[in-house]
C-alpha positions as CSV (number, residue, x, y, z in Angstrom):
1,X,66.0,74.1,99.9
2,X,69.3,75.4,100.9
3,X,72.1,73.7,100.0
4,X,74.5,71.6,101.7
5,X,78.2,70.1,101.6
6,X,78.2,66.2,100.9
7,X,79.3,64.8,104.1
8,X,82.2,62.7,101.8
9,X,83.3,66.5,100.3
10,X,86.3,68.2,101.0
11,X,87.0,71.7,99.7
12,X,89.4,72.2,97.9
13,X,91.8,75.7,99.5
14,X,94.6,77.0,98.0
15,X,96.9,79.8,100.2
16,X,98.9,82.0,98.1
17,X,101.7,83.9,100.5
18,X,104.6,85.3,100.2
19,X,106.6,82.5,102.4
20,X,106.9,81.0,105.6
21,X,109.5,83.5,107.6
22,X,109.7,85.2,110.7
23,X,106.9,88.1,109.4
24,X,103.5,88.2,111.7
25,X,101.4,86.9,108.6
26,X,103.1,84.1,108.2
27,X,102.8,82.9,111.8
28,X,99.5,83.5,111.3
29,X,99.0,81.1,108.0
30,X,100.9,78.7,110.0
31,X,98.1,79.0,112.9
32,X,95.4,78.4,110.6
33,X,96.4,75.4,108.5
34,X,97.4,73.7,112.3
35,X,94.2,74.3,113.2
36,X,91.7,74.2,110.4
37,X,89.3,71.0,110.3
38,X,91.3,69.0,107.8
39,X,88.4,66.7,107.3
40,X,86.2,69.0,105.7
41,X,89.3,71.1,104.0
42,X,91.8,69.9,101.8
43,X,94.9,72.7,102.2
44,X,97.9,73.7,99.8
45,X,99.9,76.5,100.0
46,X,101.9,78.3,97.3
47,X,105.0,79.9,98.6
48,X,106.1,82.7,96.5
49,X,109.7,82.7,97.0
50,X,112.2,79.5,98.7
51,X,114.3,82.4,100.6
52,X,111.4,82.9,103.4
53,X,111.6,79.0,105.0
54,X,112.3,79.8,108.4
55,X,109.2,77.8,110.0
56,X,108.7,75.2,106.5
57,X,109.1,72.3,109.5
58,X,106.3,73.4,111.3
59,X,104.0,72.6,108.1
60,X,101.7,69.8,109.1
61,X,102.4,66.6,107.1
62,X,99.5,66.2,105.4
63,X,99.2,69.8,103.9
64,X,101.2,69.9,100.0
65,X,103.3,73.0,99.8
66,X,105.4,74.5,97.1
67,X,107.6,77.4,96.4
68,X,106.6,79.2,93.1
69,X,109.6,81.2,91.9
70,X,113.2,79.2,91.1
71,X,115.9,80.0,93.6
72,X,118.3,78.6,91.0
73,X,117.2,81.8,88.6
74,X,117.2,84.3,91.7
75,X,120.7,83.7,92.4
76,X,121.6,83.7,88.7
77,X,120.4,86.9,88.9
78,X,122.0,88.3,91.7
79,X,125.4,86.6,90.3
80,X,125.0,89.1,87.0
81,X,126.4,92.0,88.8
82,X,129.7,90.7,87.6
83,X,128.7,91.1,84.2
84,X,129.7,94.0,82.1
85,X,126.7,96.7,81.5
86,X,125.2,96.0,78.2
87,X,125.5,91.7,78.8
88,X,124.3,92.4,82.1
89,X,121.1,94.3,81.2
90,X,120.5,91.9,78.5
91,X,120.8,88.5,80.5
92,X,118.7,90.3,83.2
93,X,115.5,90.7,81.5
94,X,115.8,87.0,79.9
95,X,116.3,85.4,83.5
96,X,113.1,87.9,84.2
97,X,111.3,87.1,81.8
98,X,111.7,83.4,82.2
99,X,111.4,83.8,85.7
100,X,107.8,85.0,84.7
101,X,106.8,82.3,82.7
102,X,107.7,79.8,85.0
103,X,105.9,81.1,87.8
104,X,102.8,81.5,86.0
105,X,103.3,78.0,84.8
106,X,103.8,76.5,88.7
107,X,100.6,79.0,90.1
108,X,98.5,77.7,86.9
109,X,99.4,73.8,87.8
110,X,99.3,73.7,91.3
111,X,96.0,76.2,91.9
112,X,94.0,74.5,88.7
113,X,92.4,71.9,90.8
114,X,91.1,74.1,94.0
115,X,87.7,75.4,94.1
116,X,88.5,78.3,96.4
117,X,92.0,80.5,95.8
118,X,92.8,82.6,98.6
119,X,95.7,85.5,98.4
120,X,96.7,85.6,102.1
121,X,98.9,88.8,101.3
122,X,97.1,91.4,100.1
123,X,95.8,90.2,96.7
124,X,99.3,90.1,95.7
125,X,99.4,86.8,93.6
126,X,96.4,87.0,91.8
127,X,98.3,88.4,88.9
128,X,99.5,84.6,88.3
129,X,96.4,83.0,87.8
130,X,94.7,85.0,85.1
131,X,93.6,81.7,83.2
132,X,91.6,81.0,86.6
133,X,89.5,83.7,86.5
134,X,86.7,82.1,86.8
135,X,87.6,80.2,90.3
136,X,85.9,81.3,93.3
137,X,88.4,84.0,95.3
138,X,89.5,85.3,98.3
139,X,91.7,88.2,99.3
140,X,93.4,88.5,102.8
141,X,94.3,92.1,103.8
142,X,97.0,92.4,106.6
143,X,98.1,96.0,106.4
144,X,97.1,99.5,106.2
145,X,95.0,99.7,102.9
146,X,96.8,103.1,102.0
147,X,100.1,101.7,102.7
148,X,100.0,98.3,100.8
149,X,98.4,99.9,97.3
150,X,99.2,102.4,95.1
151,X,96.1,104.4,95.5
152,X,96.9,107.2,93.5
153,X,97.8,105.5,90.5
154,X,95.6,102.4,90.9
155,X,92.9,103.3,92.9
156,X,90.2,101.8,90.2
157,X,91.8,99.1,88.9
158,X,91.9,97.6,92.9
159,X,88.8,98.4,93.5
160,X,87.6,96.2,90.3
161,X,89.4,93.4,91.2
162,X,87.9,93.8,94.7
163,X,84.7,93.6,92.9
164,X,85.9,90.3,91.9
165,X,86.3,88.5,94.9
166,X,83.4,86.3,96.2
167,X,84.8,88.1,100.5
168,X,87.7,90.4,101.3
169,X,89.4,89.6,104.7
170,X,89.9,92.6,106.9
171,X,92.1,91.7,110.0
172,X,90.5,94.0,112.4
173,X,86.8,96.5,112.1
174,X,89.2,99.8,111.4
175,X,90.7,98.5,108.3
176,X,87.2,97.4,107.1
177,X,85.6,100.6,108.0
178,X,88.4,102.1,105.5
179,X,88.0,99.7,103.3
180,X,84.5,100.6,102.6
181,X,85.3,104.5,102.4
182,X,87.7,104.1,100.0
183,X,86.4,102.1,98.0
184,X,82.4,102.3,98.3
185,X,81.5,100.1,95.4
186,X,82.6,97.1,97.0
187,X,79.5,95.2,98.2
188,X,79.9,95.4,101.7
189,X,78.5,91.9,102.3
190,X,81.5,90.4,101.2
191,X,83.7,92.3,103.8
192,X,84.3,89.9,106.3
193,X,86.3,91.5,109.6
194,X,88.1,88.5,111.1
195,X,90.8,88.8,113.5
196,X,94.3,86.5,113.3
197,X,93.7,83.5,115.8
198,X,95.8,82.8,118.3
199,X,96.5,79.7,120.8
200,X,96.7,81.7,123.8
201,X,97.3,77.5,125.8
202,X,100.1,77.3,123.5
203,X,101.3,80.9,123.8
204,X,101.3,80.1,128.2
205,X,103.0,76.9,127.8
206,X,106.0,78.2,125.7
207,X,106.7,81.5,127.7
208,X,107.5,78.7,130.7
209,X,110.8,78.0,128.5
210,X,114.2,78.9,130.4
211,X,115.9,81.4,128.0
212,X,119.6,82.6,129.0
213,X,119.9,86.7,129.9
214,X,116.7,86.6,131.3
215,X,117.9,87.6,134.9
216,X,118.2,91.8,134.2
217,X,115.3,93.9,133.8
218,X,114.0,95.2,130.2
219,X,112.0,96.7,127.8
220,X,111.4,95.0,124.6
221,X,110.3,95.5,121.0
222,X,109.7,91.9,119.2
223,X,109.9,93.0,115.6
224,X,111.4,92.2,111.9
225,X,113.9,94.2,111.4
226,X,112.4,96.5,108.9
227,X,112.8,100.8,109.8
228,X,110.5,102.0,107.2
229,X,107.2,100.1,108.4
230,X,108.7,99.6,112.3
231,X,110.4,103.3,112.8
232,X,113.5,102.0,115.0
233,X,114.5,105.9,114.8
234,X,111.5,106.7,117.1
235,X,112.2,104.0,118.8
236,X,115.8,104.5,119.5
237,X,115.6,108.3,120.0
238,X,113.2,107.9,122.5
239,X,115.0,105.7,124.4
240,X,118.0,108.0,124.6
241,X,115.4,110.6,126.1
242,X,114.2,108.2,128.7
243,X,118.3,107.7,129.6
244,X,118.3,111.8,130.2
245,X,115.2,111.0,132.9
246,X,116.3,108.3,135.3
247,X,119.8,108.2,136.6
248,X,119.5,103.7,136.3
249,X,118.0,103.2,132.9
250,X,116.8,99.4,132.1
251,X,118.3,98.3,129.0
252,X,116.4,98.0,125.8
253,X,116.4,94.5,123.9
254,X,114.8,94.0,120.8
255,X,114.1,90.8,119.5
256,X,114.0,89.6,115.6
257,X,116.3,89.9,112.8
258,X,116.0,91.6,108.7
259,X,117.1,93.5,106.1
260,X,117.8,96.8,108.0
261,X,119.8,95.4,110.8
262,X,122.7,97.5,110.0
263,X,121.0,100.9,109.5
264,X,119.6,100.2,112.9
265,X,123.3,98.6,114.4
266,X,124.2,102.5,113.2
267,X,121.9,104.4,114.7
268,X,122.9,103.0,118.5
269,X,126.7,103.5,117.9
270,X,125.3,107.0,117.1
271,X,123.6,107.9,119.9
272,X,126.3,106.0,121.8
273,X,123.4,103.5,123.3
274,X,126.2,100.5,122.3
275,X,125.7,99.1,126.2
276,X,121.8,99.9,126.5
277,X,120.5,98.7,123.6
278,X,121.1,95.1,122.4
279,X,119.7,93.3,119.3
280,X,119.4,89.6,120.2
281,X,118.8,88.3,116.5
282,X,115.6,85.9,116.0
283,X,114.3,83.1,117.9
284,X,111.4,81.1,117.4
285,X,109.6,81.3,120.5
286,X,109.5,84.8,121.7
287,X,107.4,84.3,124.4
288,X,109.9,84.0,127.0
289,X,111.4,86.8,126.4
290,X,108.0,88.5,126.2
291,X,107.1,86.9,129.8
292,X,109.8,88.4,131.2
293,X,109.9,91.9,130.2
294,X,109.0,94.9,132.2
295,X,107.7,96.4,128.9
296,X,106.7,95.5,125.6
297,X,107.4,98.8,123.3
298,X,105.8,98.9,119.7
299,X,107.0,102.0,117.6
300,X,105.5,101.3,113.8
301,X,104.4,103.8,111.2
302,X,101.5,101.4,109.9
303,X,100.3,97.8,110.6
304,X,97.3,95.2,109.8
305,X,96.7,94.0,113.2
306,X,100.4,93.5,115.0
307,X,100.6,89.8,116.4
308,X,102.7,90.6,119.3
309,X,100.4,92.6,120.9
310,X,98.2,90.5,121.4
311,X,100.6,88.0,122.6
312,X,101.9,90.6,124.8
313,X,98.2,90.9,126.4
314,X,97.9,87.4,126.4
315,X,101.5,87.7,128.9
316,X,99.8,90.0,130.9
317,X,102.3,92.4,129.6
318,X,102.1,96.3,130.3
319,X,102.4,97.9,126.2
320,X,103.0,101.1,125.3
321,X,102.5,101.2,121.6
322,X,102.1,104.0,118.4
323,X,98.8,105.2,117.5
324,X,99.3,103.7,113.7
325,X,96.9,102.1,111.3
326,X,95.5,99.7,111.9
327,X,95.1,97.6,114.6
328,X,96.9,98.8,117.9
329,X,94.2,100.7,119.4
330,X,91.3,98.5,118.6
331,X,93.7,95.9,120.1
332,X,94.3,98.6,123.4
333,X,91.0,99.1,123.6
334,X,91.3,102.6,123.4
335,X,94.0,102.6,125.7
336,X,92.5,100.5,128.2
337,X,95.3,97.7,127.8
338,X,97.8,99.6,127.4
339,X,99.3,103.0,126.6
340,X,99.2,104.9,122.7
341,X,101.6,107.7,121.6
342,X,101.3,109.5,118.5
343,X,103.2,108.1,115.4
344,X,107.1,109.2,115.6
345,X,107.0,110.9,118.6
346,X,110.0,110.4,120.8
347,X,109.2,112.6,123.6
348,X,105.9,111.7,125.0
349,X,107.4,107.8,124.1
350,X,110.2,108.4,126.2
351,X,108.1,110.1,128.9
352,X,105.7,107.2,128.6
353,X,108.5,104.9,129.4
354,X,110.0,106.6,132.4
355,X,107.0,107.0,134.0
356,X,106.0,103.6,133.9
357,X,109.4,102.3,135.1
358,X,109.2,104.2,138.1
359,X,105.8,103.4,138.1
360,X,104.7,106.9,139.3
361,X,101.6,107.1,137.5
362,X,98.3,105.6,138.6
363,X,97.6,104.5,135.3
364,X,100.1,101.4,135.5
365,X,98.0,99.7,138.3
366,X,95.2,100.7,136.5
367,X,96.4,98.8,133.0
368,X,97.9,96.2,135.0
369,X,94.4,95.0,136.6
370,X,92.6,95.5,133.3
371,X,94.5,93.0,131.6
372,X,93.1,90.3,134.0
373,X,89.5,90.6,132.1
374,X,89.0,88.1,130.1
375,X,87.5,90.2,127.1
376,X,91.5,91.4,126.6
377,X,92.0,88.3,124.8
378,X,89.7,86.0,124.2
379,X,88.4,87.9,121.5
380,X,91.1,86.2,119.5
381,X,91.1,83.0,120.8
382,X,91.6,80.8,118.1
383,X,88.5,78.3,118.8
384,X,86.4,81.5,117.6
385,X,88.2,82.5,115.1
386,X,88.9,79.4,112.9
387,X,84.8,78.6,113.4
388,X,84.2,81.6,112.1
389,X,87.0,80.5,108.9
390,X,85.8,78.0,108.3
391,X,81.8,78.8,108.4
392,X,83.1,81.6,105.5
393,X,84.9,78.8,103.9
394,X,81.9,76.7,103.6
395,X,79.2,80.1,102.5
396,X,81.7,80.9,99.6
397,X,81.7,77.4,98.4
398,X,78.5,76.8,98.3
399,X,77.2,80.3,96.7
């Protein structure tokens, strides 16, 4: 007889994440506990770190959230620099290692009473739950699976604990397909391939908002301000190319805010781009701004499956984005939606770029009325998707 849910029974989900900031994963988190059935689910999250709150009001009401690690004891730490050398070091490790402790107290007391833990960042936080071993676990990969582990080093002990988990979340069908070759012990039928859900009603609505300095033409890049994983350098480079190419070039905007923002602040007083290339900080609805834009540019090294283009295909927006793992050309379709250049290369970026703008090539029209099919995006419509959550929810629970 095969077994059912009580029709009184919620499960019991616990979402382990980094925090709730301006990153693509956790707009993502923040899609799926807005949407998920919250009569058949009861949600919590646990927050790693109280810096990353940019979205906390967002949180629906009746989901319990709290932040793991002690602010208090991360600014006590940062305030030791004043300290001499030896009392520095020595107060260091004991704020660590207390730091430790009471993070592996909060995990253990808020995660005891869930019947499914799920690490939405890449297995990250499993670490703190040792004395749970035996609860029934999920792992959430967003990334590049080369990029996010140590493969060299650790390639065995991930795959074990991969054995360990009752489904592995792969974002899109390349990351699963390398998932499997790199670690072919897995059981493949816990690889589930489930792409990030999206309200593409919602996503319409707000790119109707009036934003100031929308009047002037541009080409933007919506990203966290990050140059390892982004590559502003490409980015920045090429657009200096495409300057040498058209004698009236539209200025470059790019949209988000982080830890790199002066490297990159550098690198356009460099190449003397000061009036071409502005960096508008963050705001919480891009979509406007994405509406708007003649093109949406994507220049990263390595993703999982990058939010904003999808969002830009839900705008109807013409993309030109790297070829990078994972997720940009399974999201282009081969190049269908949009164009792909190879990984740090300026040139053919900057060509890319001037030939669209002057529209020249056939190819625009040609990306332009492919777009308009619905297959472009519905694929990630977020009906499907959270269906197909929840279903996965319910299996695991009940195996």
């Amino acid at each position: 007889m095969k077994k059912q849910i009580a029709s009184d029974k919620k499960i019991k989900i616990i979402f382990l994440t980094s925090g709730i900031g301006l990153g693509g994963v956790e707009r993502v988190l923040l899609e799926y506990i807005k949407k998920i059935n919250l009569n058949k689910f009861d949600i919590k999250i646990a927050f790693h770190s109280e810096k990353d709150k940019y979205f906390e009001e967002e949180i629906p009401k009746e989901i319990k959230y709290k932040y793991m690690q002690s602010l208090k004891i991360e600014q006590k730490i940062v305030e030791l620099k004043n300290k001499n050398i030896i009392k520095r070091k020595l107060l260091r490790e004991i704020y660590k290692k207390y730091n430790r402790y009471l993070m592996k107290k909060n995990y253990y007391s808020f995660s005891k009473d869930r019947d499914i833990i799920i690490d939405f960042k890449d297995g990250k936080y499993f670490k703190y739950l040792k004395k749970l071993s035996k609860k029934k676990k999920i792992c959430w990969i967003h990334g590049n699976i080369e990029d996010i582990y140590n493969l060299k080093k650790e390639k065995n002990i991930v795959e074990k604990n991969f054995q360990k988990m009752q489904k592995i979340v792969c974002i899109c069908n390349e990351m699963s397909k390398e998932l499997k070759n790199i670690f072919p012990k897995i059981n493949e039928r816990n690889i589930e391939t489930i792409y990030n859900p999206f309200d593409i009603k919602n996503i319409k609505m707000k790119s109707n908002i009036e934003k100031e300095k929308l009047t002037e033409e541009y080409i933007l890049m919506v990203s966290r301000l990050d140059s390892k994983q982004k590559d502003f350098l490409t980015l920045i480079k090429a657009y200096k190319y495409y300057t040498t190419l058209t004698k009236d070039p539209v200025k470059l905007f790019i949209l988000g805010e982080g830890k790199d923002r002066n490297i990159i602040e550098n690198e356009i007083k460099f190449r003397k781009l000061d009036e071409k290339i502005t960096l508008l900080g963050a705001d919480k609805n891009p979509y406007p701004w994405i509406k708007k834009a003649k093109i949406l540019v994507h220049s990263s090294n390595y993703e999982g499956l990058p939010t904003v283009l999808i969002e830009g295909l839900i705008l109807g927006k013409i993309i030109v984005s790297s070829d990078c793992k994972t997720g940009p050309r399974e999201i282009l379709m081969d190049g269908k939606y949009g164009l792909l250049f190879p990984v740090g290369d300026y040139l053919t970026l900057g060509t890319m770029l001037e030939d669209l703008l002057s529209k020249n090539l056939e190819k625009y029209k040609e990306i332009e009325k492919n777009i308009l099919e619905k297959e472009s995006i519905e694929r990630f419509s977020d009906e499907v998707i959270i269906k197909k959550v929840e279903n996965m929810l319910e299996q695991v629970y009940l195996d």
